[in-house]
BADO-330895 format. One record per residue (C-alpha): residue in one letter; x, y, z; residue number from 1. Coordinates in pm, 1 decimal. Example, Ala and Ser with C-alpha at 12.3 -4.5 7.8 and 13.67 -1.06 7.14 Angstrom:
BEGIN
<node code="A" u="1230.0" v="-450.0" w="780.0" pos="1"/>
<node code="S" u="1367.0" v="-106.0" w="714.0" pos="2"/>
REM end
This chain:
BEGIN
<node code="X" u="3098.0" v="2632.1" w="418.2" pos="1"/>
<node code="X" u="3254.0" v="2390.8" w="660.1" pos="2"/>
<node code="X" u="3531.6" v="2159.4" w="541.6" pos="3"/>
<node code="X" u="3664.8" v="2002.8" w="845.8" pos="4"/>
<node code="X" u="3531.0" v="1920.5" w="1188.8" pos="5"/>
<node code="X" u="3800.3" v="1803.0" w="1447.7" pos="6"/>
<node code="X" u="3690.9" v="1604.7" w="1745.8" pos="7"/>
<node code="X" u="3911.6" v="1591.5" w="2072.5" pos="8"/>
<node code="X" u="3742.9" v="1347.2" w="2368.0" pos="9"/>
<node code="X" u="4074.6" v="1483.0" w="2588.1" pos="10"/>
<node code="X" u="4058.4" v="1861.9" w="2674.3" pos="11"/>
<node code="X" u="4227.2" v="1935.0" w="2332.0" pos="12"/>
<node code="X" u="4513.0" v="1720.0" w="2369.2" pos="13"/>
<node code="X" u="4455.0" v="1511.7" w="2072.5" pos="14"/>
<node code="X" u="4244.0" v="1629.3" w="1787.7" pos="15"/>
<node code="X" u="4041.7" v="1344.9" w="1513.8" pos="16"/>
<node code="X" u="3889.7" v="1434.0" w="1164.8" pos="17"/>
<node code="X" u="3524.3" v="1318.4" w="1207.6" pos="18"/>
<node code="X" u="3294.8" v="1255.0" w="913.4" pos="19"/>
<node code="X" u="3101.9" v="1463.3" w="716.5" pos="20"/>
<node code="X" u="2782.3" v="1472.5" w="609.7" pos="21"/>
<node code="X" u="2640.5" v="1633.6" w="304.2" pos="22"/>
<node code="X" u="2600.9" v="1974.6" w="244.6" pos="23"/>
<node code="X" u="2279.9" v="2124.7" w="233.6" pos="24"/>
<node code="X" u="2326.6" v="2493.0" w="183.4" pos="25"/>
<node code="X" u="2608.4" v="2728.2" w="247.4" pos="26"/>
<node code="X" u="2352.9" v="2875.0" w="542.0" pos="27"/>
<node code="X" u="2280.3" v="2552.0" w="719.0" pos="28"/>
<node code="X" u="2387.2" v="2308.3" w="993.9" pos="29"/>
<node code="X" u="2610.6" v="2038.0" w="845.2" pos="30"/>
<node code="X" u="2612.4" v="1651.7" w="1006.9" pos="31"/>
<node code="X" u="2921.7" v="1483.1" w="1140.9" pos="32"/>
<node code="X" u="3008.5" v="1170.1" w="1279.5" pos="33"/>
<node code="X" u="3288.5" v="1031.4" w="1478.8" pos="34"/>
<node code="X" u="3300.3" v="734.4" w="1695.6" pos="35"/>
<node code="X" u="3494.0" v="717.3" w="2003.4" pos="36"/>
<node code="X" u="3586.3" v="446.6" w="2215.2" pos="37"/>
<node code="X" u="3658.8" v="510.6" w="2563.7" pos="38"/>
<node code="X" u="3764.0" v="240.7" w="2828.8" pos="39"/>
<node code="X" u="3538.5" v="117.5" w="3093.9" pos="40"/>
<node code="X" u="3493.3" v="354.9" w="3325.2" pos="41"/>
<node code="X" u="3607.6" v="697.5" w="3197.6" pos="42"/>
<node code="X" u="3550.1" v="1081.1" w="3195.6" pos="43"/>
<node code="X" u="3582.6" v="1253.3" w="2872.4" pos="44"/>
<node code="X" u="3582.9" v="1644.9" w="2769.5" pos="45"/>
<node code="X" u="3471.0" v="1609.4" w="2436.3" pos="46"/>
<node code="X" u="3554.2" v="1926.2" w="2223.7" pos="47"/>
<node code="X" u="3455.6" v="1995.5" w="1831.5" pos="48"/>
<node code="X" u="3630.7" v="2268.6" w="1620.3" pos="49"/>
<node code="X" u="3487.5" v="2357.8" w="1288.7" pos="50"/>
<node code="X" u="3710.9" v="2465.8" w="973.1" pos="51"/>
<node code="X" u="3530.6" v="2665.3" w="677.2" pos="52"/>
<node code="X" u="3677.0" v="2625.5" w="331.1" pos="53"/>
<node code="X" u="3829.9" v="2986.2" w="369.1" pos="54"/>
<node code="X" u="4065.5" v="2833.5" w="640.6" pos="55"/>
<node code="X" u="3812.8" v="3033.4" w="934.8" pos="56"/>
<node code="X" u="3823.9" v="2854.2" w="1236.3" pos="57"/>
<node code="X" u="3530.2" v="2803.8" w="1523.7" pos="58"/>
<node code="X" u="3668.9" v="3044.2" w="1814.3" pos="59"/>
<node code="X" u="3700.7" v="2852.5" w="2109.7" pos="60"/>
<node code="X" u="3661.8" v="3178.7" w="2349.8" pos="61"/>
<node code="X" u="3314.8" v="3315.8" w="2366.6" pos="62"/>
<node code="X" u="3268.0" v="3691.4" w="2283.7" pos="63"/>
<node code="X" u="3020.0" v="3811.4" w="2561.2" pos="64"/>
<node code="X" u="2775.5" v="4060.1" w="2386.3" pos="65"/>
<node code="X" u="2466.8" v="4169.3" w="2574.7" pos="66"/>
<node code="X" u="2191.4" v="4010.8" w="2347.3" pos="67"/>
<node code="X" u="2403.4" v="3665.2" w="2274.4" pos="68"/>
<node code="X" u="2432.5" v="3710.4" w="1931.3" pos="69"/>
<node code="X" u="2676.5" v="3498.2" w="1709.1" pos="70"/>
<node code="X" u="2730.3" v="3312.8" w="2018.3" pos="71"/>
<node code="X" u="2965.0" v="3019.5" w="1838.2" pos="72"/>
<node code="X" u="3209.7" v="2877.7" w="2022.2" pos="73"/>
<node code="X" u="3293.1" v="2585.5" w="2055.9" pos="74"/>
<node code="X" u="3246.9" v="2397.4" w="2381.5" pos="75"/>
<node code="X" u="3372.2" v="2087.5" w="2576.7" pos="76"/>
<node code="X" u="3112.3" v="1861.3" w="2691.5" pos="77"/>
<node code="X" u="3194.7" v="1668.4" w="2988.1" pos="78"/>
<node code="X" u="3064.4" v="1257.9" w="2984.0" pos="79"/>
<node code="X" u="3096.2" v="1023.9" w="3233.9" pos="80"/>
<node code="X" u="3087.8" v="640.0" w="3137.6" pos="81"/>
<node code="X" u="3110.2" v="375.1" w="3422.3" pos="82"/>
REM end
C-alpha cells in the first residue's frame, strides 16, 4: 500500500509531499496530485518516489532482467516550458 509519494521538479534536490488519492485496492495504481509552478521559461527533471506503509521505498536504479519484469523505478521526466 502506498503512503507517501514525494515529488522533486529539480534532479532530487528538493523533494514535496504530493496528494493522494483514494485507495482502491492494495493491488492497484493509486492517484496523486501535486502542482508545481515553474518560472517562465524553465527546464525541469521531474522525479516521483513512492513510500509503502511498510517504510519500502520505489528504487530509483533499474534492475536489468532479460524479460523486464518488475521494472519499477522511478524515473525523471525532463519538461521544457518557454
Amino acid at each position: 500500500r502506498i503512503d507517501l509519494v514525494e515529488v522533486s521538479s529539480d534532479s532530487g534536490y528538493s523533494w514535496h509531499p504530493a496528494s493522494l488519492g483514494p485507495e482502491v485496492s492494495s493491488h492497484a495504481w493509486r492517484d496523486w496530485t501535486i502542482t508545481i509552478e515553474p518560472g517562465e521559461r524553465s527546464e525541469l527533471s521531474i522525479l516521483a518516489f513512492a513510500t509503502t506503509a511498510e517504510g519500502e521505498q520505489q528504487p530509483t536504479k533499474q534492475v536489468w532482467n532479460k524479460l523486464g519484469y518488475a521494472n519499477n523505478a522511478a524515473r525523471p521526466m525532463r519538461v521544457i516550458i518557454g
